[in-house]
VEXTOR-498867 format. One line per field, with one value per residue (C-alpha): residue in one letter; x, y, z. Coordinates in pm, whole numbers, plus 50000, padded with zeros to 5 digits. Layout:
N
res	c(A	...)
xx	c(X	...)
yy	c(Y	...)
zz	c(Z	...)
***
This chain:
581
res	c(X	X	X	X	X	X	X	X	X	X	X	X	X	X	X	X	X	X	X	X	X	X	X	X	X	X	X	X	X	X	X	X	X	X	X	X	X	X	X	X	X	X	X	X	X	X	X	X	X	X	X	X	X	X	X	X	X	X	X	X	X	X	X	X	X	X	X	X	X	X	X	X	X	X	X	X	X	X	X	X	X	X	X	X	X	X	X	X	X	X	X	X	X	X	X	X	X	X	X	X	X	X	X	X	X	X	X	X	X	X	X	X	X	X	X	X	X	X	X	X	X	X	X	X	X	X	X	X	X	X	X	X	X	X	X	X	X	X	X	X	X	X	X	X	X	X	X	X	X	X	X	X	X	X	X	X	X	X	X	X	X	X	X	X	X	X	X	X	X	X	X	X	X	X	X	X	X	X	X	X	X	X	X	X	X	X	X	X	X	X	X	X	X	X	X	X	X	X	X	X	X	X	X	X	X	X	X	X	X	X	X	X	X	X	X	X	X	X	X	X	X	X	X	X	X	X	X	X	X	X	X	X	X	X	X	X	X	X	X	X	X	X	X	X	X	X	X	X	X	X	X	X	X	X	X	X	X	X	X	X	X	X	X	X	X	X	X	X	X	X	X	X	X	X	X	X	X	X	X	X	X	X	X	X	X	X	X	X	X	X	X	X	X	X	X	X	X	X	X	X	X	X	X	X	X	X	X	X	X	X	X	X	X	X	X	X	X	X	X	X	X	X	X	X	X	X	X	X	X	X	X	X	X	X	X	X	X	X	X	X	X	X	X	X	X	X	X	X	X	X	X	X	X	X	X	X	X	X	X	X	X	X	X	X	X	X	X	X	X	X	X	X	X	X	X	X	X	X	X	X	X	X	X	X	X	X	X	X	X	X	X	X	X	X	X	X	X	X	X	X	X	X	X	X	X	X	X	X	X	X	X	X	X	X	X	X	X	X	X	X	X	X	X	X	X	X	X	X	X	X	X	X	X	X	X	X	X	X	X	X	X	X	X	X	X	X	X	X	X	X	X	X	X	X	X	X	X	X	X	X	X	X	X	X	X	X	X	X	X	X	X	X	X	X	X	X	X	X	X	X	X	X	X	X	X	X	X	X	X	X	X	X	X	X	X	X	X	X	X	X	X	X	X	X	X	X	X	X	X	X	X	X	X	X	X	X	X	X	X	X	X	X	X	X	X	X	X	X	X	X	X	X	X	X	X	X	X	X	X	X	X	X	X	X	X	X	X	X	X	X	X	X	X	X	X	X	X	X	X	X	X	X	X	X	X	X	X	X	X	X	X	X	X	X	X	X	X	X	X	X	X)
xx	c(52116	52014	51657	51594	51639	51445	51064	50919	50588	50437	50136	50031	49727	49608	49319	49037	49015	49333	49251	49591	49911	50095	49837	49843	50177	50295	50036	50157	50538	50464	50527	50201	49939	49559	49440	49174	48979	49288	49538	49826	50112	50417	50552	50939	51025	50805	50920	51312	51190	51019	51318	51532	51316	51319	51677	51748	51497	51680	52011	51888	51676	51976	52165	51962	51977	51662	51601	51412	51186	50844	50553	50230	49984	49693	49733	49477	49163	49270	49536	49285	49019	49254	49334	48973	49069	48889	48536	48660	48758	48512	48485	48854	48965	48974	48823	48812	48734	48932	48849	48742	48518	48825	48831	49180	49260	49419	49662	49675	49933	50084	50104	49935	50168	50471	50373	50240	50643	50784	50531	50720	51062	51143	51112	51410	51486	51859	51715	51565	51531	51463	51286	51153	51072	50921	50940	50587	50264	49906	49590	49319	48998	48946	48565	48666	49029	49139	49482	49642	49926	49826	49546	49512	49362	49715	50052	50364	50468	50797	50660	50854	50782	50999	51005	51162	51146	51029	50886	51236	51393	51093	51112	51488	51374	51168	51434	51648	51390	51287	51650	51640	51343	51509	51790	51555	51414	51686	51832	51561	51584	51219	51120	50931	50826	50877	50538	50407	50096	49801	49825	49496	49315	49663	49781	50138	50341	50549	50369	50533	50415	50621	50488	50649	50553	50310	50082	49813	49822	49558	49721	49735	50059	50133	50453	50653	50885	51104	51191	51156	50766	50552	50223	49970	49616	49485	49783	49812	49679	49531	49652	49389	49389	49603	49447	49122	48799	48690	48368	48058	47945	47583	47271	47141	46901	46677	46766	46534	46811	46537	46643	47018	47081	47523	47741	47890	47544	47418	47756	47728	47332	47429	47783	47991	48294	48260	48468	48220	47964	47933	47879	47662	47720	47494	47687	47559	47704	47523	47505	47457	47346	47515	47339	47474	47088	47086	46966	47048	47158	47373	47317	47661	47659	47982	48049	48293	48395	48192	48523	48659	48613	48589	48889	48665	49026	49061	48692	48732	48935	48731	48613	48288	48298	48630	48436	48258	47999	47765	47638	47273	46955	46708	46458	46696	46774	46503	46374	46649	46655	46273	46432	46589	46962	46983	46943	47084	47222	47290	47069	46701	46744	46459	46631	46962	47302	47656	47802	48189	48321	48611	48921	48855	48409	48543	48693	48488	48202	47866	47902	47619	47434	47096	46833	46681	46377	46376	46480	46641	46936	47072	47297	47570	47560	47780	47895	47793	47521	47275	47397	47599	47987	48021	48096	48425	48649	48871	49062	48804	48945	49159	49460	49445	49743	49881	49792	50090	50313	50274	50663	50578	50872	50633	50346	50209	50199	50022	50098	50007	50158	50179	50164	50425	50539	50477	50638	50422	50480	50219	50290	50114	49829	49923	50148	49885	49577	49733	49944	50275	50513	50888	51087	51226	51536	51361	51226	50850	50685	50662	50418	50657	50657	50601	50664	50532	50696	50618	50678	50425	50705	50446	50302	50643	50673	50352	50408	50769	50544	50366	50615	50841	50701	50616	50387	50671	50661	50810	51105	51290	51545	51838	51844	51472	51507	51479	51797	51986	52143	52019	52246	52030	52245	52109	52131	52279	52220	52370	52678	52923	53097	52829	52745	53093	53083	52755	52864	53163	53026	52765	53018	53201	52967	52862	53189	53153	52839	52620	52260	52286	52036	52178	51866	51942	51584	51640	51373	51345	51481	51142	51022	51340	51323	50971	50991	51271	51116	50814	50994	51171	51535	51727	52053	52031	52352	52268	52515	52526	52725	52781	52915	53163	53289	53326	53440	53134	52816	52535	52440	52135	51936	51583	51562	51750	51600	51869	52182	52529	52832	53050	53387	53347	53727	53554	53195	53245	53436	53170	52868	53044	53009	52705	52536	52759	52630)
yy	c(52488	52859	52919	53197	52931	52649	52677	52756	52818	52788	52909	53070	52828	52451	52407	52305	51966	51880	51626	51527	51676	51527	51666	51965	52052	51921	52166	52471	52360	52356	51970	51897	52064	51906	51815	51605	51382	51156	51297	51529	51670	51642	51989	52015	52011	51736	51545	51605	51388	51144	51107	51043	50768	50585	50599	50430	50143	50153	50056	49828	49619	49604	49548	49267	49107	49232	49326	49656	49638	49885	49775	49932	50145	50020	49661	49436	49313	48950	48903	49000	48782	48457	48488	48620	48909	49095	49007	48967	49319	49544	49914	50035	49845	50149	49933	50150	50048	50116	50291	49924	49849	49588	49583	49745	49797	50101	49899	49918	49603	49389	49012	48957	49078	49027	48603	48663	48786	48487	48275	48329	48428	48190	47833	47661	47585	47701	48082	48075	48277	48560	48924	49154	49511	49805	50165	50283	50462	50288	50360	50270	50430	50486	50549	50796	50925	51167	51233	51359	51092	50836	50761	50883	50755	50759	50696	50549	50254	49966	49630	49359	48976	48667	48360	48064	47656	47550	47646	47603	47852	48079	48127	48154	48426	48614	48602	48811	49051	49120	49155	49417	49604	49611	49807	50036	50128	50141	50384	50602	50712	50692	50464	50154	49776	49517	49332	48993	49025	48772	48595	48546	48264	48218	48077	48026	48256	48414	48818	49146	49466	49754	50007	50385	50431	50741	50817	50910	50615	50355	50018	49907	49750	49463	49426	49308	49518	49282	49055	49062	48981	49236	49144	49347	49363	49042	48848	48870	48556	48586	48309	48103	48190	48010	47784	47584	47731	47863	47680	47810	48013	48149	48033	48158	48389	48591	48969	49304	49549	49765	49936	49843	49675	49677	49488	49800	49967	49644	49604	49982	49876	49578	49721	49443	49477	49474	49149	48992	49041	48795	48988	48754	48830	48626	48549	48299	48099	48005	47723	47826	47636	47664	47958	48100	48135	48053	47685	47636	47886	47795	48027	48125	48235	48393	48462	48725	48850	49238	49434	49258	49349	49046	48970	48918	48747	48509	48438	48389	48138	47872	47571	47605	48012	48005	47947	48264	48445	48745	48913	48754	48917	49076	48795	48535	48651	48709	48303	48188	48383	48509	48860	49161	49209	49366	49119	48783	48504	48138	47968	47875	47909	47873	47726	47551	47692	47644	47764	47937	48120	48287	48131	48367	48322	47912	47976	48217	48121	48290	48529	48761	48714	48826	48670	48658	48822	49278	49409	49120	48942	48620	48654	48346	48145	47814	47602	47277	47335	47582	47499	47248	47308	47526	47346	47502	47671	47969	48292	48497	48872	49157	49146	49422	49618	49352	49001	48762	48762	48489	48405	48429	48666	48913	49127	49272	49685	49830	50152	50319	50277	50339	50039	50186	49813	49466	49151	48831	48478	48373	48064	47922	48145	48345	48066	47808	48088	48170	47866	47975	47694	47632	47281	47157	47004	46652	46718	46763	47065	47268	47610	47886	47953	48351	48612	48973	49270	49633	49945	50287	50530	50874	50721	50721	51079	51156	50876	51028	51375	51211	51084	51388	51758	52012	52369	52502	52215	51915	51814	51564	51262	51338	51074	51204	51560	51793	51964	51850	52179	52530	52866	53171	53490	53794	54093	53901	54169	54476	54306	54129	54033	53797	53706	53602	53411	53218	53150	53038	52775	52658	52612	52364	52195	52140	51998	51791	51626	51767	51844	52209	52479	52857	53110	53425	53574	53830	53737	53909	53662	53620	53503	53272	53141	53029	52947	52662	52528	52499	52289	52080	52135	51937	52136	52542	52805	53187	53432	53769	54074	54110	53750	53779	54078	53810	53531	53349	53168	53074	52660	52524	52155	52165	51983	52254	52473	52725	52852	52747	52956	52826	52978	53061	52840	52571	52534	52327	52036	52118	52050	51740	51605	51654	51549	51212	51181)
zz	c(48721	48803	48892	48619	48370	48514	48592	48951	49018	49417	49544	49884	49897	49842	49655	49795	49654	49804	50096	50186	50274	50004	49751	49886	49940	49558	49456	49599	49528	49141	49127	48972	48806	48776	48400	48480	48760	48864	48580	48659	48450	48606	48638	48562	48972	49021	48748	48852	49190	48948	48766	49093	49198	48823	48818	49155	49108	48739	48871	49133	48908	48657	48925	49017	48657	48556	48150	48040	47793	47746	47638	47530	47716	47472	47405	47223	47408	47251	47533	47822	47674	47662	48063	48116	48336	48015	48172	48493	48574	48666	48536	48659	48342	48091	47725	47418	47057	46755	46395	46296	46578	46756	47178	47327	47694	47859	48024	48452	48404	48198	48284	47962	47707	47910	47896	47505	47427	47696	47512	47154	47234	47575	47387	47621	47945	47877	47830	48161	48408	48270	48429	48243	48368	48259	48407	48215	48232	48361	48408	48674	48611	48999	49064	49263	49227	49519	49683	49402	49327	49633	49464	49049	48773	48504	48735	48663	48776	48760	48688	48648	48583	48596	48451	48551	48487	48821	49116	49325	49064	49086	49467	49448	49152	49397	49689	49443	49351	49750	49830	49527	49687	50019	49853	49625	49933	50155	49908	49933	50303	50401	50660	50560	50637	50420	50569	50489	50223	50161	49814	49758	49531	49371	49745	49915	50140	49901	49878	50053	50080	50081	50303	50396	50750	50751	51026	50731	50540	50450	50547	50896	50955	51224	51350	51656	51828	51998	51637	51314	51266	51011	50798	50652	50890	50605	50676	51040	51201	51577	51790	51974	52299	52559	52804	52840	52884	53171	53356	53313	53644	53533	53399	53045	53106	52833	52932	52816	52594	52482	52199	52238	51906	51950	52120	52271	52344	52535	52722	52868	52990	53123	53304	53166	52966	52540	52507	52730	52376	52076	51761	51514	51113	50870	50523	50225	50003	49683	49402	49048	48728	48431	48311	48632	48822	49199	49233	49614	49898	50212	50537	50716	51117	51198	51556	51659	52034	52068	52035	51737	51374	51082	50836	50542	50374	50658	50665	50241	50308	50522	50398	50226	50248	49980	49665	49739	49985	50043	50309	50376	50205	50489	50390	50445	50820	50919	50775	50989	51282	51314	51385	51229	51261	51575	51826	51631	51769	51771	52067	51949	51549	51310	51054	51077	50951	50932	51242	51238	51549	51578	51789	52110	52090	52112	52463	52607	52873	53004	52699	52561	52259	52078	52173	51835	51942	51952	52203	52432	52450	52610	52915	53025	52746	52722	52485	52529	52805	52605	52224	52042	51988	51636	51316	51319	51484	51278	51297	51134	51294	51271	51509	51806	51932	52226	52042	52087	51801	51538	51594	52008	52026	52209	52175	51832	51768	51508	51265	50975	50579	50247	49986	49747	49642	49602	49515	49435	49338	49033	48958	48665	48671	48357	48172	48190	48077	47771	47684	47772	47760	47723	47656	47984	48009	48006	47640	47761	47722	48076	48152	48293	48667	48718	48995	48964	49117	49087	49246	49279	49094	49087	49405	49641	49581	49743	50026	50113	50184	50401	50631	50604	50627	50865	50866	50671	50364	50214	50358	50081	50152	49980	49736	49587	49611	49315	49351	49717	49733	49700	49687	49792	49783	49926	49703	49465	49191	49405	49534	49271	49578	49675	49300	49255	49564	49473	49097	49216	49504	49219	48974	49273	49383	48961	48965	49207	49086	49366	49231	49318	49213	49229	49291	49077	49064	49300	49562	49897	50141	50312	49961	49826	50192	50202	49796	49898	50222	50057	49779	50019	49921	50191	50166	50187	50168	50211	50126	50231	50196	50555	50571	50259	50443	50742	50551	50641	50486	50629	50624	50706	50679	50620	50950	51120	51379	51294	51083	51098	51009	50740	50701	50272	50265	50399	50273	49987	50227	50515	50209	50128	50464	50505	50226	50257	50621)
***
């Protein structure tokens, strides 16, 4: 490819909307141009990196067994309605009507039409398993899309979905396809953790995230450095504490905090250390009728050490608060607790509720709490002397940097990432919704088992930005570049000497399959320089007629704090090597 017949287009500046690196720096590279609020077109440069990524998860997945199929971006509201996701999902699910009035969804997945084609076309046990994948466009209507890519409203994405006769063969189904992701991703030289993932009301242990490692991204990341330990911050579990509980030492006594309504604000009056606090949060859990009013209301204390922040997926998930709570209404705080929040707490209630406290508040002695009364709270507080052991005892928190690992191979760290993909174990979920059944090898009539697995293919783009770029621009991984090699001569149009020499390295490296683009625009060298390191291009060759007089090129990575001379005999061998390394 020469650059006067392929289209380049940077700019000096980001515009101001651009809130991320990643955003920004596609921008001004000429990888993506803004249509619309969340909706991009994918400029020819950005779309050669687009293309890069599709075809690796491509041969992976087929590599893997997986089928391709595509199926629509508008698909009939019918399918939606018989799982119930339809109603269930709230505005991000883009519904439109057609000339004759009938309901159609813009899709953002596709678990519904994927089990409506299973449904007709898998009718035996002897066709199973099967996967089917799709590399296709979705849409999210984002309430507010920002980030560019990271977070748009139309993106492209691989989904895939198996289906398999039993839950054995859909776990071993799902082995395959996370051994297939740690390839993809292995493949495309960014740094990432495969980390363990909650799987919500669907349940089980079988959900990864994929995250690239950027120290930008959204997702907190727990891992272990000493083994092989990683979850995402909603799947981490905090250990209980080790030991008994200490004695108590001091008497309960109601303190003045005037005005200090935080755990952190009462600890610095009272000179005591935060995780010497209790932190009180009021939830509720309600009853409806069948015409879905509020019959009955339950009142939830959760009690959390002062420096620790709630899990509100671990706390979804304890008895009694799993079918469903709220934060509690002002009026129902202050009936319970005879006080605003502020100063809450569980010694001398109004009204009784259901107690839950955190593994660490079930250990600790002559703690502080509110007093439920403005502008006090209680100091050296006990279990069991001042108030009645809790109804139950949970992890209900984030993990901090320093927990003990899970696996008790050491001490948890914590870091930043990017949730570019996922793979999930369904189940019956979708199968059983809409009827989706095959004959099993017993005769009867069996629903399919299902795994879902996808993969952010617009999104990885702007995630491998974020991990890898400096003041000067992107700096690609070979394997998702736009072109891994450039050829910048230097007054290529006034020397044929060093025209010759560049046609005759691109025509080489052509030959040799490299991905090489030759710049013949005849930009100053300031300009080509700061065009391509802007781009990215891992792989850059000057030549120069001073150096074809010396038999020499000039080499250099994007990485590279400097040039390297390249005898002109031996570039092509010396590019070889390094683009294999």
């Amino acid at each position: 490819m020469k650059a006067s017949q392929f289209f380049i287009s940077t700019l000096k500046e980001a515009p101001a909307d651009a809130e991320v690196v990643s955003h920004q720096l596609m921008t001004r590279a000429g990888m993506i141009k803004k249509l619309g609020a969340g909706i991009y077109s994918y400029m020819p440069m950005g779309l050669r990196v687009i293309q890069k990524v599709e075809a690796i998860v491509r041969e992976e997945m087929n590599r893997a067994g997986a089928v391709e199929l595509t199926m629509p971006v508008v698909q009939p509201a019918e399918l939606w309605q018989e799982t119930g996701r339809f109603d269930k999902m709230g505005p991000e699910l883009l519904r439109i009507k057609d000339r004759h009035g009938r309901d159609y969804v813009v899709q953002p997945t596709s678990e519904e039409v994927v089990t409506d084609i299973a449904r007709q076309e898998l009718r035996s046990y002897k066709q199973l398993p099967k996967n089917f994948y799709q590399i296709q466009t979705k849409f999210r209507d984002e309430r507010r899309p920002r980030f560019g890519l990271m977070r748009g409203r139309e993106f492209i994405m691989k989904d895939a979905y198996s289906f398999d006769r039993d839950e054995a063969a859909a776990k071993a189904s799902y082995q395959v396809m996370a051994a297939a992701y740690r390839r993809i991703f292995d493949r495309f030289g960014l740094r990432y953790r495969a980390v363990a993932a909650d799987s919500g009301a669907i349940g089980g242990d079988l959900s990864e995230e994929f995250q690239v490692i950027a120290a930008t991204g959204e997702d907190a990341i727990v891992y272990c450095p000493t083994s092989d330990y990683a979850a995402n911050m909603e799947k981490a579990e905090a250990l209980a504490p080790a030991g008994p509980r200490a004695t108590a030492a001091n008497p309960m006594v109601k303190t003045p905090t005037p005005g200090k309504s935080t755990c952190a604000d009462v600890a610095e009056l009272l000179g005591v250390p935060l995780a010497t606090t209790v932190k009180s949060l009021v939830l509720a859990t309600d009853t409806l009728n069948e015409a879905g009013e509020i019959v009955k209301s339950q009142v939830w204390l959760l009690l959390l050490r002062g420096d620790h922040d709630m899990n509100e997926v671990k706390v979804g998930k304890v008895p009694g608060l799993d079918v469903g709570f709220r934060f509690a209404t002002l009026p129902e705080i202050e009936a319970h607790f005879g006080c605003k929040p502020g100063y809450l707490g569980p010694v001398g209630l109004k009204l009784p509720v259901k107690l839950v406290v955190d593994r660490e508040v079930a250990v600790m002695a002559d703690w502080i709490c509110g007093a439920n009364q403005p502008d006090f709270h209680m100091t050296g507080v006990n279990w069991g002397r001042d108030l009645s052991e809790p109804d139950l005892v949970a992890d209900l928190r984030n993990v901090v940097e320093g927990d003990a690992s899970p696996d008790g191979q050491g001490a948890l760290a914590i870091e930043r990432g990017i949730e570019v993909g996922h793979v999930f174990y369904l189940g019956t979920k979708y199968s059983k919704g809409m009827g989706a059944m095959f004959l099993g090898e017993d005769g009867k009539p069996a629903h399919f088992e299902m795994g879902c697995y996808g993969i952010g293919i617009t999104r990885l783009p702007a995630a491998a930005i974020e991990q890898n770029h400096d003041e000067r621009g992107i700096i690609w991984p070979d394997a998702i570049a736009p072109f891994t090699v450039v050829i910048c001569p230097i007054g290529m149009d006034r020397s044929p000497e060093v025209k010759a020499a560049a046609e005759q390295l691109h025509e080489q490296l052509v030959a040799a399959g490299v991905d090489v683009l030759l710049d013949d625009r005849g930009e100053r060298p300031g300009a080509m320089f700061a065009d391509w390191e802007l781009i990215g291009v891992p792989h850059r060759v000057t030549i120069g007629d001073r150096g074809i007089k010396e038999g020499q090129i000039e080499y250099q990575h994007r990485r590279d704090a400097a040039a390297t001379k390249v005898a002109v005999a031996e570039v092509l061998d010396f590019l070889k090597g390094r683009i294999a390394a």
